[in-house]
N, CA, C and O atoms as CSV, one atom per row, in Angstrom:
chain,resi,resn,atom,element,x,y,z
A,1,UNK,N,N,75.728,88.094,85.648
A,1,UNK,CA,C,76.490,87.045,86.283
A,1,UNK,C,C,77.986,87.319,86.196
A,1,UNK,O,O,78.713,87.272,87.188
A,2,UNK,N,N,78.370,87.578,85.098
A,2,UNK,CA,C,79.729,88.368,84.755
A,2,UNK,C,C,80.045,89.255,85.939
A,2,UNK,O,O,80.853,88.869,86.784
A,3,UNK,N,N,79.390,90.529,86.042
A,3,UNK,CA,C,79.629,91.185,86.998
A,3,UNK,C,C,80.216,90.800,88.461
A,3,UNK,O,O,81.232,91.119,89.079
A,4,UNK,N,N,78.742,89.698,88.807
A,4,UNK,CA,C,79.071,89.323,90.401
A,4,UNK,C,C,80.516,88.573,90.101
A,4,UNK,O,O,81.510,88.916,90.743
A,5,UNK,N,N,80.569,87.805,89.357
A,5,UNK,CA,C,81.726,86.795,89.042
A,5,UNK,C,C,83.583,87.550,89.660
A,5,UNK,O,O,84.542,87.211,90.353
A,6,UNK,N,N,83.140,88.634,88.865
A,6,UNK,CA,C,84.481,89.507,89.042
A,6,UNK,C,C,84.182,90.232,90.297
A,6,UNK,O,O,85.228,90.626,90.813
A,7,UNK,N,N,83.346,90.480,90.828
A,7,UNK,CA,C,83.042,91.391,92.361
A,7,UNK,C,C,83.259,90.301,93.411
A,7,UNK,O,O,83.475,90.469,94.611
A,8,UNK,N,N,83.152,89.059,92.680
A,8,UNK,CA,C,83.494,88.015,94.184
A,8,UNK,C,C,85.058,87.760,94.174
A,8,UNK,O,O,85.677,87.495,95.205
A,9,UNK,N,N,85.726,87.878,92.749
A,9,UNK,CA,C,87.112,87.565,92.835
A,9,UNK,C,C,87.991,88.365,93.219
A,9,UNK,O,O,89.114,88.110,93.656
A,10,UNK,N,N,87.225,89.875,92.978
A,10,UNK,CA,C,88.162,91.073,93.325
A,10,UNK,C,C,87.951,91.326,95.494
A,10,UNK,O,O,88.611,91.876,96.375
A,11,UNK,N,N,87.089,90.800,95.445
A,11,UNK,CA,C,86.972,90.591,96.391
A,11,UNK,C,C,87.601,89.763,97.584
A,11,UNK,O,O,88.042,90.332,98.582
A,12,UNK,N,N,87.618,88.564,97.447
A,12,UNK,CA,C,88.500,87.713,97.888
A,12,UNK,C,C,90.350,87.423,97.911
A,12,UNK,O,O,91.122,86.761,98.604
A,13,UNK,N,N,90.499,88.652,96.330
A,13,UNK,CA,C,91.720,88.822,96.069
A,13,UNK,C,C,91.946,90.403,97.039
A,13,UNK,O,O,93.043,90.958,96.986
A,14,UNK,N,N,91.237,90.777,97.564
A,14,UNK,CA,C,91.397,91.957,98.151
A,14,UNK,C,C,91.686,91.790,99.757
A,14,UNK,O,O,92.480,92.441,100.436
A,15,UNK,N,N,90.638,90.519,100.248
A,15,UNK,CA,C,90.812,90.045,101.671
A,15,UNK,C,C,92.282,89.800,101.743
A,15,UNK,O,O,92.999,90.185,102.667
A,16,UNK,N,N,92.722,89.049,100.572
A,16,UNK,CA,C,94.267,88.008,100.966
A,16,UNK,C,C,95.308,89.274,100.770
A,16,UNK,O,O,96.347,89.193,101.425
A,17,UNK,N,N,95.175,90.159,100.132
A,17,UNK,CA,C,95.900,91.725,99.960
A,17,UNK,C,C,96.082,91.777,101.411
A,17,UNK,O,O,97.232,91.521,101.770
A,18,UNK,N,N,95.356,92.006,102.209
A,18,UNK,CA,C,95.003,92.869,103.584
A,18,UNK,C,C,95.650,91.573,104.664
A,18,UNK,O,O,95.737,91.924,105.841
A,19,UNK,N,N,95.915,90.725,104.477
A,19,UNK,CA,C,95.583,89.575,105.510
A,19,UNK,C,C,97.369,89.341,105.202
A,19,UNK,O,O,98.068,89.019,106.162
A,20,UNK,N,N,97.812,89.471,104.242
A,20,UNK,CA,C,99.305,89.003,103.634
A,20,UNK,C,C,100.430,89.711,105.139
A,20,UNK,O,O,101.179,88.963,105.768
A,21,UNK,N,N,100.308,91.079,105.419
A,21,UNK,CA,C,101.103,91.540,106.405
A,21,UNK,C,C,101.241,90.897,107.629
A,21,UNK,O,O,102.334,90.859,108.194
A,22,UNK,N,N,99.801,90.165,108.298
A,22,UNK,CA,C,99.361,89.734,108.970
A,22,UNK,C,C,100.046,88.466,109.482
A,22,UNK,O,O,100.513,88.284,110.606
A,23,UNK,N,N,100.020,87.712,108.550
A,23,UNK,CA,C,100.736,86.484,108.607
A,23,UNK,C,C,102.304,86.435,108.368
A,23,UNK,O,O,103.008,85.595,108.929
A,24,UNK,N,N,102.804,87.391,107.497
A,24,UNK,CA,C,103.893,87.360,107.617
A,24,UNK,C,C,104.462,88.158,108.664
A,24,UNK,O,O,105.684,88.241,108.532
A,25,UNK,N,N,103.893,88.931,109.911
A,25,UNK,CA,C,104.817,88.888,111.040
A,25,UNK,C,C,104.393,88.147,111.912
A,25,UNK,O,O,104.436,88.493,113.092
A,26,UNK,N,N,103.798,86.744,111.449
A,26,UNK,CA,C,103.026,86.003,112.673
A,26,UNK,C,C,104.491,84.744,113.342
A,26,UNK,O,O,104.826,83.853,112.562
A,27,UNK,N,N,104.884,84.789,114.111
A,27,UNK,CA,C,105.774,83.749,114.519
A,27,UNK,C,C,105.059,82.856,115.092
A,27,UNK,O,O,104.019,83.066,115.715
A,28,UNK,N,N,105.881,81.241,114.803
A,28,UNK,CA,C,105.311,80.324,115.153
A,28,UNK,C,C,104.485,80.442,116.949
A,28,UNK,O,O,103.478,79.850,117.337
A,29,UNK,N,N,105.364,81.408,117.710
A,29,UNK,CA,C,105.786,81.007,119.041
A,29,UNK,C,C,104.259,81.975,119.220
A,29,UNK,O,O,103.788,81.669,120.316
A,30,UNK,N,N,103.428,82.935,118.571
A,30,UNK,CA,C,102.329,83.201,118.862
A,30,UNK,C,C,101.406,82.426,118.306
A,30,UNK,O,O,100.579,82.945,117.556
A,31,UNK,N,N,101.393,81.798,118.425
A,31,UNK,CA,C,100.144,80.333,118.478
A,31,UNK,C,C,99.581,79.992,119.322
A,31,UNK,O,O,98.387,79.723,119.448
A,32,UNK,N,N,100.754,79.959,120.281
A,32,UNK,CA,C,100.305,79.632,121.606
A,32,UNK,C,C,99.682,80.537,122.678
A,32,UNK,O,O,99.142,80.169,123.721
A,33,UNK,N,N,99.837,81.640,122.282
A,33,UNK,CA,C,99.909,83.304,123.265
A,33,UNK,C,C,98.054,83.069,124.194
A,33,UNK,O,O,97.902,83.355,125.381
A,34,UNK,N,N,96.689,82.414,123.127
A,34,UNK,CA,C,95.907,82.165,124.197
A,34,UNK,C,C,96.187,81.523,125.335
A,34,UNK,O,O,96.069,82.005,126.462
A,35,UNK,N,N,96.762,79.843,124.920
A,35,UNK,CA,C,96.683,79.300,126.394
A,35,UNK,C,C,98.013,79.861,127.564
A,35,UNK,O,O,98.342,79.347,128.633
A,36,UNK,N,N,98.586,81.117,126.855
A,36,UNK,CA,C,99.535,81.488,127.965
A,36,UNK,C,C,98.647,82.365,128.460
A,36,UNK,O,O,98.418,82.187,129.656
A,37,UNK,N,N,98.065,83.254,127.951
A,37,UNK,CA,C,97.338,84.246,128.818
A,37,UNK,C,C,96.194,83.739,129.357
A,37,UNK,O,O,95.701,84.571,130.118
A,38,UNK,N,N,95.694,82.949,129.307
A,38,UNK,CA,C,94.670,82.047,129.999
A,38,UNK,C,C,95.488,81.611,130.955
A,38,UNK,O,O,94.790,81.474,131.959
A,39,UNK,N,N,96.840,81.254,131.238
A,39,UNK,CA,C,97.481,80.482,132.321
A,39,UNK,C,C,97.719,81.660,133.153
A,39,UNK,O,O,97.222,81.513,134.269
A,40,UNK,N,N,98.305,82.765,132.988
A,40,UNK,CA,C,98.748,83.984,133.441
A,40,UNK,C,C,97.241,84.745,134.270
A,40,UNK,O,O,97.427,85.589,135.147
A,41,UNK,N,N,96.012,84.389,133.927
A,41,UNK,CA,C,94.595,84.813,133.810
A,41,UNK,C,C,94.583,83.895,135.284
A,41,UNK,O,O,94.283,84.453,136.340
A,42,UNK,N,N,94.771,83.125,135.256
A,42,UNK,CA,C,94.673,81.814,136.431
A,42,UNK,C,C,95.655,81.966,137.587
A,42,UNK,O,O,95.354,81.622,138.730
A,43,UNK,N,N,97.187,82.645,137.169
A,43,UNK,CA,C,97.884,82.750,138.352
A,43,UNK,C,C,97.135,84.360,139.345
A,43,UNK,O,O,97.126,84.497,140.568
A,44,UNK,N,N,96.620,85.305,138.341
A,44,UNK,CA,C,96.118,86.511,139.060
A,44,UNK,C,C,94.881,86.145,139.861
A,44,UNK,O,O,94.275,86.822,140.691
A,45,UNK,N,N,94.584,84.575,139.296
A,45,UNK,CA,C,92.833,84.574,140.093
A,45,UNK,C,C,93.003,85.107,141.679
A,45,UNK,O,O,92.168,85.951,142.003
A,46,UNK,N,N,93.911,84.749,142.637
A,46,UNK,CA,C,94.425,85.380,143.830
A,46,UNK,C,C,94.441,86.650,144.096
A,46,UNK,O,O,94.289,87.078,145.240
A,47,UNK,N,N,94.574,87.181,143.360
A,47,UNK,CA,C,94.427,88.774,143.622
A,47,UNK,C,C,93.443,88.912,144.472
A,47,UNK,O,O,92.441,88.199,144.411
A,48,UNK,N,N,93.677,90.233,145.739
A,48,UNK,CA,C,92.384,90.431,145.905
A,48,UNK,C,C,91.609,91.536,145.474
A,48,UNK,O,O,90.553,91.761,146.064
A,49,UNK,N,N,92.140,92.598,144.097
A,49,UNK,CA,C,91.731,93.251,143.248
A,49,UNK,C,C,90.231,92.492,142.221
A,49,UNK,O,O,89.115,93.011,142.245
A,50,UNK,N,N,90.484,91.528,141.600
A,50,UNK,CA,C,89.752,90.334,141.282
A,50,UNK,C,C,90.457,90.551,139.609
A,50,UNK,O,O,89.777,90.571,138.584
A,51,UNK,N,N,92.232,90.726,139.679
A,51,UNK,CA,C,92.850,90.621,138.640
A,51,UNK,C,C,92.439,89.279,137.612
A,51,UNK,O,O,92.788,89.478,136.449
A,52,UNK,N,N,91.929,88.285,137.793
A,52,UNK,CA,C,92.290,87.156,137.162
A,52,UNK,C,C,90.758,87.297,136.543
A,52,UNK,O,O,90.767,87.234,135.314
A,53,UNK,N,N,89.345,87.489,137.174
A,53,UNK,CA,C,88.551,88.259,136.251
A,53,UNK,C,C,88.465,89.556,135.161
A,53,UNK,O,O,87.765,89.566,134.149
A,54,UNK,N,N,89.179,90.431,135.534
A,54,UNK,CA,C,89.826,90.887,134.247
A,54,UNK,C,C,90.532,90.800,133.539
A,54,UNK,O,O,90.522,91.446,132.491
A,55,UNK,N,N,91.494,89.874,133.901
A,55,UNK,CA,C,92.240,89.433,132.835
A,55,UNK,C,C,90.993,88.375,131.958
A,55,UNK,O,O,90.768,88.548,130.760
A,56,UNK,N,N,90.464,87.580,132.571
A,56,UNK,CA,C,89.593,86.623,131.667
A,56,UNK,C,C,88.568,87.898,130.583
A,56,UNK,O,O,88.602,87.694,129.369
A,57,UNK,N,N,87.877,88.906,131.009
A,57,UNK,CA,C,87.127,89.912,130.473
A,57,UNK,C,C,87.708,90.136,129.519
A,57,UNK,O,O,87.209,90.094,128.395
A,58,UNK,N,N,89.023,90.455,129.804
A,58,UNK,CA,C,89.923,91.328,128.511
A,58,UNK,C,C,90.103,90.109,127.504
A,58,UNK,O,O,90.099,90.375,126.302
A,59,UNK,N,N,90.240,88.962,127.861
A,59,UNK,CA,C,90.312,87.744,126.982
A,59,UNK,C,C,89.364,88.078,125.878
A,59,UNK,O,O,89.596,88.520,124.753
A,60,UNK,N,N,88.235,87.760,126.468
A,60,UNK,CA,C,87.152,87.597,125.942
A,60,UNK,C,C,86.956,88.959,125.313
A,60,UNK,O,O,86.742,88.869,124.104
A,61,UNK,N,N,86.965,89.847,125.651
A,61,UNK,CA,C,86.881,91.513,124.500
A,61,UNK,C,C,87.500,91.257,123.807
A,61,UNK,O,O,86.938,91.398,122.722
A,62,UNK,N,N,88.620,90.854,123.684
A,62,UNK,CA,C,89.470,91.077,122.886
A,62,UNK,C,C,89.017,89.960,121.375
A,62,UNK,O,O,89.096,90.204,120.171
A,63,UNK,N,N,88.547,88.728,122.111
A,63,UNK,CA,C,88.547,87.725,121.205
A,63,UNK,C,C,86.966,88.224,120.226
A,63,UNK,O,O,86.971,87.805,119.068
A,64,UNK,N,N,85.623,89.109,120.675
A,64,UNK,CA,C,85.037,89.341,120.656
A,64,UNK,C,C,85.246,90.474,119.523
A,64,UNK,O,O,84.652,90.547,118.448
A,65,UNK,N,N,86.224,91.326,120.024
A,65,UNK,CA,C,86.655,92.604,118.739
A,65,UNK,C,C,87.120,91.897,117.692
A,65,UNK,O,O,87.181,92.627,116.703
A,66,UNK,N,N,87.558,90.535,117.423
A,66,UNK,CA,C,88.476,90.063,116.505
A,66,UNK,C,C,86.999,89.733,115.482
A,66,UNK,O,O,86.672,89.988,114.323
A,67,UNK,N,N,86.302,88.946,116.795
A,67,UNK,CA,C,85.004,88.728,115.717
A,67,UNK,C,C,84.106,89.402,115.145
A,67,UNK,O,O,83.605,89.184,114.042
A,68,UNK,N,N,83.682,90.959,116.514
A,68,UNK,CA,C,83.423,91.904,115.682
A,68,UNK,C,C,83.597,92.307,113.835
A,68,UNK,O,O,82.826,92.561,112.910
A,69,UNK,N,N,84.972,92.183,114.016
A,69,UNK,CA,C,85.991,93.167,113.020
A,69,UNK,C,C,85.280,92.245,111.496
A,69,UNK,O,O,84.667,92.650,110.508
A,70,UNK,N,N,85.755,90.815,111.960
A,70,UNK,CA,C,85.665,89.777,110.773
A,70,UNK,C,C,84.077,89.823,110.033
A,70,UNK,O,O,83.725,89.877,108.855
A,71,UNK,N,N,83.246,89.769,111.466
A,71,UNK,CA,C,82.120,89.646,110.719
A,71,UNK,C,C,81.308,90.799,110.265
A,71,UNK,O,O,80.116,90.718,109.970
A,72,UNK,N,N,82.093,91.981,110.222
A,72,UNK,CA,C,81.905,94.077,109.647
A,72,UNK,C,C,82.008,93.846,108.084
A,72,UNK,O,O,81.264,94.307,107.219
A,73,UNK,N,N,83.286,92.890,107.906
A,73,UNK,CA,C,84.268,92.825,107.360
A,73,UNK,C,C,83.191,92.215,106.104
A,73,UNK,O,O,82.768,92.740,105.075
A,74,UNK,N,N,82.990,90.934,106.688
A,74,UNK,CA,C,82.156,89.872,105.765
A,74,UNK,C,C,80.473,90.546,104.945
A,74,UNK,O,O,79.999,90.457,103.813
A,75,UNK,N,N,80.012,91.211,106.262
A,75,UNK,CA,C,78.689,91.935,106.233
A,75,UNK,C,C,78.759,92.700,105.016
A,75,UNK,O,O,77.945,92.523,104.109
A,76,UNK,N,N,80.205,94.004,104.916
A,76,UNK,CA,C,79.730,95.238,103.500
A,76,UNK,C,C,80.449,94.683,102.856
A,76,UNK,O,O,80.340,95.395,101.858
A,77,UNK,N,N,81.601,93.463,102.402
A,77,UNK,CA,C,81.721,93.082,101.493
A,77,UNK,C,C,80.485,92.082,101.013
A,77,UNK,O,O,80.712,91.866,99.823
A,78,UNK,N,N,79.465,91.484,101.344
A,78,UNK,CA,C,78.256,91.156,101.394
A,78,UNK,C,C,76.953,91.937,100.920
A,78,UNK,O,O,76.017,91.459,100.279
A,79,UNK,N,N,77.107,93.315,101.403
A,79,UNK,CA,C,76.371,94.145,101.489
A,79,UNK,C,C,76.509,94.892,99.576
A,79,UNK,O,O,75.608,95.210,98.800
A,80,UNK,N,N,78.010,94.932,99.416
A,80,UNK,CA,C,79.000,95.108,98.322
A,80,UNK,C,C,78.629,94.734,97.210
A,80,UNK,O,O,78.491,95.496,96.253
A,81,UNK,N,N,78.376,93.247,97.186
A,81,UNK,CA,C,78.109,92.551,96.363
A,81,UNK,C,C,76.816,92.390,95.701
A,81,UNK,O,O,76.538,92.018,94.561
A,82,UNK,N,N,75.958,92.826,96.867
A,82,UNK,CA,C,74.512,93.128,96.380
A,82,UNK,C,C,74.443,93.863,95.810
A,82,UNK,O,O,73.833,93.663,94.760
A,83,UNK,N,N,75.019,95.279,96.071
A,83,UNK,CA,C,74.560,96.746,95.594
A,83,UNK,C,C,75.243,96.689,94.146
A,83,UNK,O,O,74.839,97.350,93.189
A,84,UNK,N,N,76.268,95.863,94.117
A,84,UNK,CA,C,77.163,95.921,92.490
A,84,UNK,C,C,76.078,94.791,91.573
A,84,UNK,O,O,76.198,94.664,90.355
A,85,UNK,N,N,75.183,94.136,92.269
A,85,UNK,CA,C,74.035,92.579,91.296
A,85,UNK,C,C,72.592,93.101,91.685
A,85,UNK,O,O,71.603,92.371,91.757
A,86,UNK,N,N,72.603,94.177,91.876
A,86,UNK,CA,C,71.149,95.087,92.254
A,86,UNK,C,C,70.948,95.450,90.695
A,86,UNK,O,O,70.267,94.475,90.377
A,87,UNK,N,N,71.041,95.955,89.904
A,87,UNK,CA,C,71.022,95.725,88.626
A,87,UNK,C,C,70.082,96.839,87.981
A,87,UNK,O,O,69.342,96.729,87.003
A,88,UNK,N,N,70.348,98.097,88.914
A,88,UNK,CA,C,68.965,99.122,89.019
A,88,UNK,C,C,68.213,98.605,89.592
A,88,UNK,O,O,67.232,99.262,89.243
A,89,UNK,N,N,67.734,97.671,90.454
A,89,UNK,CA,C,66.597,97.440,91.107
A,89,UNK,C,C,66.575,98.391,92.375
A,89,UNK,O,O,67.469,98.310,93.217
A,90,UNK,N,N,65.509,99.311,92.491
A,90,UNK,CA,C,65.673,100.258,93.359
A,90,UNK,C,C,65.384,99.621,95.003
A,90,UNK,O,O,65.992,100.210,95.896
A,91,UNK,N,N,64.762,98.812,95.284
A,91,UNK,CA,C,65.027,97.808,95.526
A,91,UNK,C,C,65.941,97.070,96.527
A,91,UNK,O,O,66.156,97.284,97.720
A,92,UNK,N,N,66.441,96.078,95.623
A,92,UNK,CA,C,67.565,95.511,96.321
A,92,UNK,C,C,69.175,96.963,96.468
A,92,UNK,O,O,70.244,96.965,97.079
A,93,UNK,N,N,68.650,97.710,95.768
A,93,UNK,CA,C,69.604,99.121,96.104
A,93,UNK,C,C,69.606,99.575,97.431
A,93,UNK,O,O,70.631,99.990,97.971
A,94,UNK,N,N,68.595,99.522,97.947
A,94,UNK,CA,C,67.531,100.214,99.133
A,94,UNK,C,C,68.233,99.350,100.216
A,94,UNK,O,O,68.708,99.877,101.222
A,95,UNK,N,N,68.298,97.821,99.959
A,95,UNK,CA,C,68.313,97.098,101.121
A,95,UNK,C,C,69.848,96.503,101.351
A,95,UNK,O,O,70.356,95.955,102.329
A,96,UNK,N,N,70.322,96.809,100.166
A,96,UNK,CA,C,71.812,96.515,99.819
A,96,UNK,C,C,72.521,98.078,101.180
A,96,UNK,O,O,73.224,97.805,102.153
A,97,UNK,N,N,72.170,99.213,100.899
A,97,UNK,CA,C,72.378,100.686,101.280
A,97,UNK,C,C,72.055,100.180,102.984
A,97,UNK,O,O,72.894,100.366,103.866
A,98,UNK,N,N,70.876,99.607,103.211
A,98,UNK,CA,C,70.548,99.317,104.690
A,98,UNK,C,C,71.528,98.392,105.592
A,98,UNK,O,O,72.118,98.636,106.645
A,99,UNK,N,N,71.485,97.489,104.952
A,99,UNK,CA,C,72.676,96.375,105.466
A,99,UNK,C,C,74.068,97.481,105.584
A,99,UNK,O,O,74.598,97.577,106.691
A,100,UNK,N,N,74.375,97.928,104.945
A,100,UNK,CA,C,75.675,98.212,105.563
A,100,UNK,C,C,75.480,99.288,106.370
A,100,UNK,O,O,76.374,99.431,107.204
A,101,UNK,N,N,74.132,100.526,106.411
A,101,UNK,CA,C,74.002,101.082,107.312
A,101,UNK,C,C,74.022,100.747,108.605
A,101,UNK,O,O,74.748,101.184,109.497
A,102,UNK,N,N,73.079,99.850,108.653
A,102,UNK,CA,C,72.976,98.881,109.999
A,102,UNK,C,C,74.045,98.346,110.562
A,102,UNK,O,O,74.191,98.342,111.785
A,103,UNK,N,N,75.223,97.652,109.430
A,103,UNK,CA,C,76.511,97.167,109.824
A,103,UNK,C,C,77.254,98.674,110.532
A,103,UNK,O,O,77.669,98.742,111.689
A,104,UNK,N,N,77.273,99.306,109.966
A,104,UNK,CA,C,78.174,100.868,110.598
A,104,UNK,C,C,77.647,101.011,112.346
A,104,UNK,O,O,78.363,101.086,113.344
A,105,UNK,N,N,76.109,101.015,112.239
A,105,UNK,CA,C,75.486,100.720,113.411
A,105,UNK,C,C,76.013,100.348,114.021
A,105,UNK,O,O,76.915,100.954,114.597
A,106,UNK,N,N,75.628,98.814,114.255
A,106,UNK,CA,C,76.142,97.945,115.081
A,106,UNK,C,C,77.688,98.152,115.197
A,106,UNK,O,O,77.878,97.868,116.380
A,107,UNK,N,N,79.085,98.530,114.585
A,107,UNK,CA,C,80.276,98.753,114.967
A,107,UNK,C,C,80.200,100.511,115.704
A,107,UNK,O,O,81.162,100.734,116.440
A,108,UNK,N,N,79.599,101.216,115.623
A,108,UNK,CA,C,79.481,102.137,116.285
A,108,UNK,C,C,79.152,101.757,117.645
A,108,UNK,O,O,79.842,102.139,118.590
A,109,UNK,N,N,77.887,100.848,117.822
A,109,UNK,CA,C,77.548,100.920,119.402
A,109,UNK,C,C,78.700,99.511,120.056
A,109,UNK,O,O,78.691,98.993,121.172
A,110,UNK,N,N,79.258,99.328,119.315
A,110,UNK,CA,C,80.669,98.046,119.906
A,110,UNK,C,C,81.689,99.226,120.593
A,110,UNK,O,O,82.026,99.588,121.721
A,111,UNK,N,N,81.900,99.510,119.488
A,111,UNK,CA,C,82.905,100.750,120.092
A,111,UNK,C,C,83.026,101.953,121.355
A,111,UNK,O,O,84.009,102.437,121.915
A,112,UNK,N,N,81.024,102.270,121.573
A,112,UNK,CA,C,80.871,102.590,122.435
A,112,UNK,C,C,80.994,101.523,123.388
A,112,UNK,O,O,82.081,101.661,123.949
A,113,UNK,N,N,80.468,100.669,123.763
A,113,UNK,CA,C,80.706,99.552,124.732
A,113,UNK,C,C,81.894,99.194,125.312
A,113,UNK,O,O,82.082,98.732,126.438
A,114,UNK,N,N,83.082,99.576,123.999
A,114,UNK,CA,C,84.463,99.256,124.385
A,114,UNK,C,C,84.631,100.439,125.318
A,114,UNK,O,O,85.071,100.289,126.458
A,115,UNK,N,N,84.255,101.693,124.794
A,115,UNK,CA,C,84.553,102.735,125.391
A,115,UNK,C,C,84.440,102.889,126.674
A,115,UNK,O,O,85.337,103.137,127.480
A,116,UNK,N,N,82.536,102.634,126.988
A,116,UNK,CA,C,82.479,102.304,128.311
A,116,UNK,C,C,83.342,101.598,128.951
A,116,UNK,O,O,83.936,102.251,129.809
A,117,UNK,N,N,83.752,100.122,128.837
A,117,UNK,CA,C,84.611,99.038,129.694
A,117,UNK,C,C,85.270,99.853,129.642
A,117,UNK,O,O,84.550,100.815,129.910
A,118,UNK,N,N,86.340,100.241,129.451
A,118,UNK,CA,C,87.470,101.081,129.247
A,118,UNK,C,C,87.749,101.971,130.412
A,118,UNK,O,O,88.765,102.075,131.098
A,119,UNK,N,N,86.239,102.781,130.488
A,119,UNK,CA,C,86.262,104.028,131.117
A,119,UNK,C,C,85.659,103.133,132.829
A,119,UNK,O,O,85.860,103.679,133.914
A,120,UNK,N,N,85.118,102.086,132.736
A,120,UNK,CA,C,84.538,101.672,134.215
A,120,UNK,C,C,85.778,100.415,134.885
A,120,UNK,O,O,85.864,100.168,136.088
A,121,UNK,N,N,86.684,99.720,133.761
A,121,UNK,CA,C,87.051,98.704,134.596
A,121,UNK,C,C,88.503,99.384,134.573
A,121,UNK,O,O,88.944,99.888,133.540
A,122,UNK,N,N,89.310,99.363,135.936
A,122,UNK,CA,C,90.681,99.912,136.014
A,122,UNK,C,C,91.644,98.902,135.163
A,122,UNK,O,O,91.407,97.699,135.267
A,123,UNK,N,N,92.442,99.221,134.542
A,123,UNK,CA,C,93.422,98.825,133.571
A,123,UNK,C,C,93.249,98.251,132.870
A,123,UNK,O,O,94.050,97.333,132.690
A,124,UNK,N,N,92.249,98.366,132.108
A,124,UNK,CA,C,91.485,97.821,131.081
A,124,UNK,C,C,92.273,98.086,129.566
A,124,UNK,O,O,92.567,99.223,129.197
A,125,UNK,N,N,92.538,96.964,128.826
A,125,UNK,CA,C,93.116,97.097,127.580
A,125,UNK,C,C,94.803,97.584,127.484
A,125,UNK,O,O,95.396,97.884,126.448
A,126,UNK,N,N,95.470,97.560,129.137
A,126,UNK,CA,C,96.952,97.966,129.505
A,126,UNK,C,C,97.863,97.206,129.565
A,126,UNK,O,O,98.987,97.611,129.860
């Protein structure tokens, strides 16, 4: 119990490590930056490219990679925590080792996906 105790604190003290840069170049005035690009998303709907659908796409990728990232993030520190309270159990070793395999997985075939959009929709991510 000791163990997990300190693997959840070093843990959580490790997220706010990583997250500290983040916020401190965050200005108030990007708070707002969705509902501007959602408004900006709405003046291109006219295009007859079908700009204002990619702009909404790229919205949504984008908001999608954020969640990607978070929930990679949550998964092998998850995954982490098992393999450090596995306790020699060969076991929960086994399935602790799988979960984050699987997590690598699944961000591998995201990345391809990004890749694709990338490579099929014109100005994608520009």
């Amino acid at each position: 119990m000791k163990k997990f105790l300190i693997s959840a604190v070093a843990f959580i003290l490790g997220l706010s490590v990583c997250t500290q840069p983040v916020f401190a170049t965050t200005t108030p005035e990007t708070f707002g930056v969705e509902a501007a690009i959602l408004k900006d998303c709405a003046s291109k709907a006219d295009d007859a490219d079908g700009g204002g659908i990619i702009c909404i796409l790229e919205f949504v990728i984008d908001i999608m990679t954020i969640g990607v990232g978070i929930l990679a993030t949550i998964g092998i520190g998850v995954a982490g925590i098992q393999y450090l309270t596995a306790g020699g159990s060969e076991e929960q070793t086994r399935k602790a080792k799988r979960r984050i395999f699987e997590i690598v997985i699944g961000l591998a075939a995201y990345v391809l996906i990004y890749a694709i959009l990338k490579f099929i929709l014109p100005n994608f991510g520009s």
